[in-house]
C-alpha positions in Angstrom: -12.4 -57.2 17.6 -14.6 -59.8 19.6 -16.2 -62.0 16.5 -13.7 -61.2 13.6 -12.1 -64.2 12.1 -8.8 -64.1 10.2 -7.4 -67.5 8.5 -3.3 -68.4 7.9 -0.4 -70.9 6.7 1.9 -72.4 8.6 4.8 -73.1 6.4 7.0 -75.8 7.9 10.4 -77.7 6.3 12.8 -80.1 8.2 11.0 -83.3 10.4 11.4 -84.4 13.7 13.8 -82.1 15.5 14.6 -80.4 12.9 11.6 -78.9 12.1 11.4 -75.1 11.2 8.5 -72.8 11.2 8.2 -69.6 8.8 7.2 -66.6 10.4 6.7 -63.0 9.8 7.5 -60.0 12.6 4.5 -58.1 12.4 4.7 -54.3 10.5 4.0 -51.0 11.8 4.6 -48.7 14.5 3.0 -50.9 17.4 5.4 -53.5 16.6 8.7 -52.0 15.6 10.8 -52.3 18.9 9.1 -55.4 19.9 10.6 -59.0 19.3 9.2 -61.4 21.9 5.8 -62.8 20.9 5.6 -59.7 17.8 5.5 -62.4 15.1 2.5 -64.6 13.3 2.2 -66.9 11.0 0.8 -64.8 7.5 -3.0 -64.5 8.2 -5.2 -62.1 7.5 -9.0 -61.4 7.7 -11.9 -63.3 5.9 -14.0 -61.6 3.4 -17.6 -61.8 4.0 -18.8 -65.1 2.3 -15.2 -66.1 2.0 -14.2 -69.7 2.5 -11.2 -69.9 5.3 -9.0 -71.9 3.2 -9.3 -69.6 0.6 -8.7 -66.8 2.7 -5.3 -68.0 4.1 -4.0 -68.6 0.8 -4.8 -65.2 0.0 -3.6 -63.8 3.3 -0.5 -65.7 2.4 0.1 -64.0 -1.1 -0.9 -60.2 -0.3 1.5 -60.8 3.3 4.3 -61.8 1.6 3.9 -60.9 -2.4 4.8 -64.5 -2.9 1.9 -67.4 -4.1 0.8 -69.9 -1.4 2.7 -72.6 -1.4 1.4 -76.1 -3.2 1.4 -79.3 -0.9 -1.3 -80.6 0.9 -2.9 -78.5 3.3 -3.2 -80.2 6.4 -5.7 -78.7 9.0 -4.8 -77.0 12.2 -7.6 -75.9 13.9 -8.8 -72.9 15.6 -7.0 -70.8 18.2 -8.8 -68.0 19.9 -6.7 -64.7 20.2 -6.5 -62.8 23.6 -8.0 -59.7 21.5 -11.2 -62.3 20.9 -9.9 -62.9 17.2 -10.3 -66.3 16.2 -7.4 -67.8 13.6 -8.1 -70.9 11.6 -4.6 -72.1 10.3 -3.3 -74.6 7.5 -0.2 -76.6 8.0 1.8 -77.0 4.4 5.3 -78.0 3.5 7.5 -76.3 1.9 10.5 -74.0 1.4 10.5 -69.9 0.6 13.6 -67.9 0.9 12.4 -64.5 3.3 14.2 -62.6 0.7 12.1 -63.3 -2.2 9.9 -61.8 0.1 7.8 -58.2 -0.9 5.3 -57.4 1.7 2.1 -55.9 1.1 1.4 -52.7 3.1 -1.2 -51.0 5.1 -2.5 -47.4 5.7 -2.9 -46.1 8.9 -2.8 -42.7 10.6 0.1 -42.0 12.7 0.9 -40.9 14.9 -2.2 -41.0 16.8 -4.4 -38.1 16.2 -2.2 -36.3 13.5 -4.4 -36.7 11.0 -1.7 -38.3 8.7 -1.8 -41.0 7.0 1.3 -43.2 6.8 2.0 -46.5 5.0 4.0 -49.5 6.1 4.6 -52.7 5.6 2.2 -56.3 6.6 5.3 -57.7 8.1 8.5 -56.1 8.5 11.2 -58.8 8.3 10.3 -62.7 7.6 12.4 -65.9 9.0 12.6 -69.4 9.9 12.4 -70.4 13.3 13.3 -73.5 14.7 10.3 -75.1 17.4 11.8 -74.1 20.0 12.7 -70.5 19.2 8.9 -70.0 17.5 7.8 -70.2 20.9 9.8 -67.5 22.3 8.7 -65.1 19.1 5.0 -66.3 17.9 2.2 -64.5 19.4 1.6 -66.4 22.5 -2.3 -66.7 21.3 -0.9 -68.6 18.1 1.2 -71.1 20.3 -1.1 -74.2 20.0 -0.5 -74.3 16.2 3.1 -75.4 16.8 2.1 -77.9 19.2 -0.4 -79.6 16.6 2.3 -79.2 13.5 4.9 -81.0 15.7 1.7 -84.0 16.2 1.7 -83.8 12.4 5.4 -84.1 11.5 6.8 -86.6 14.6 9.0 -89.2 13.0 
């Protein structure tokens, strides 16, 4: 994984205290009975060529089958994943309701060594998260980004 690069939004509403984060519990079998640092903000990987900003927006739609929100997109920075992965990540107002929400899917083969090939969804469920609880569920690699969007949103 060392060198891939994968770009994401960080959809926020509320200021102040009352800030909340939207987040996605991450899909598939590897994930399914975890809770605790299982969920990311929708990211996904850049094309080759492809600019990051681009990319998230992207990321953003095929995650959740919804369009990337309008708003200015503030800047987050760079966080570098345990796994080496590197996420760039776009604060942006705005409000979605998790159940307009139709994730994309993924092919992968399972279980392990089967040789079949079973679908399943991005992200399995999708929710707003207050500060505080984000930290308990976001992937702890992904945990600066809340720290710079509460910078960003202090009244």
């Amino acid at each position: 994984m060392a060198g891939k690069r994968s770009a994401g939004l960080l959809l926020h509403r509320g200021r102040g205290e009352a800030v909340e984060v939207l987040l996605g519990h991450m899909g598939g079998p590897f994930w399914a009975k975890k809770d605790a640092a299982a969920w990311s903000l929708p990211k996904g990987e850049l094309e080759p060529d492809e600019e990051p900003e681009a990319a998230a927006r992207r990321e953003f739609a095929e995650e959740l089958g919804l369009p990337a929100p309008d708003g200015e997109y503030v800047p987050l920075g760079e966080v570098k994943q345990s796994g080496g992965k590197v996420v760039t990540a776009w604060a942006v107002a705005g409000d979605l309701d998790p159940a307009l929400v139709v994730p994309g899917t993924f092919t992968m083969e399972w279980p392990p060594r089967s040789g079949r090939q079973q679908e399943f969804p991005e992200v399995d469920r999708v929710e707003w998260f207050s500060v505080a609880a984000a930290r308990e569920k976001l992937l702890k690699g992904q945990l600066p980004f809340l720290d710079r969007l509460l910078e960003l949103v202090r009244e």
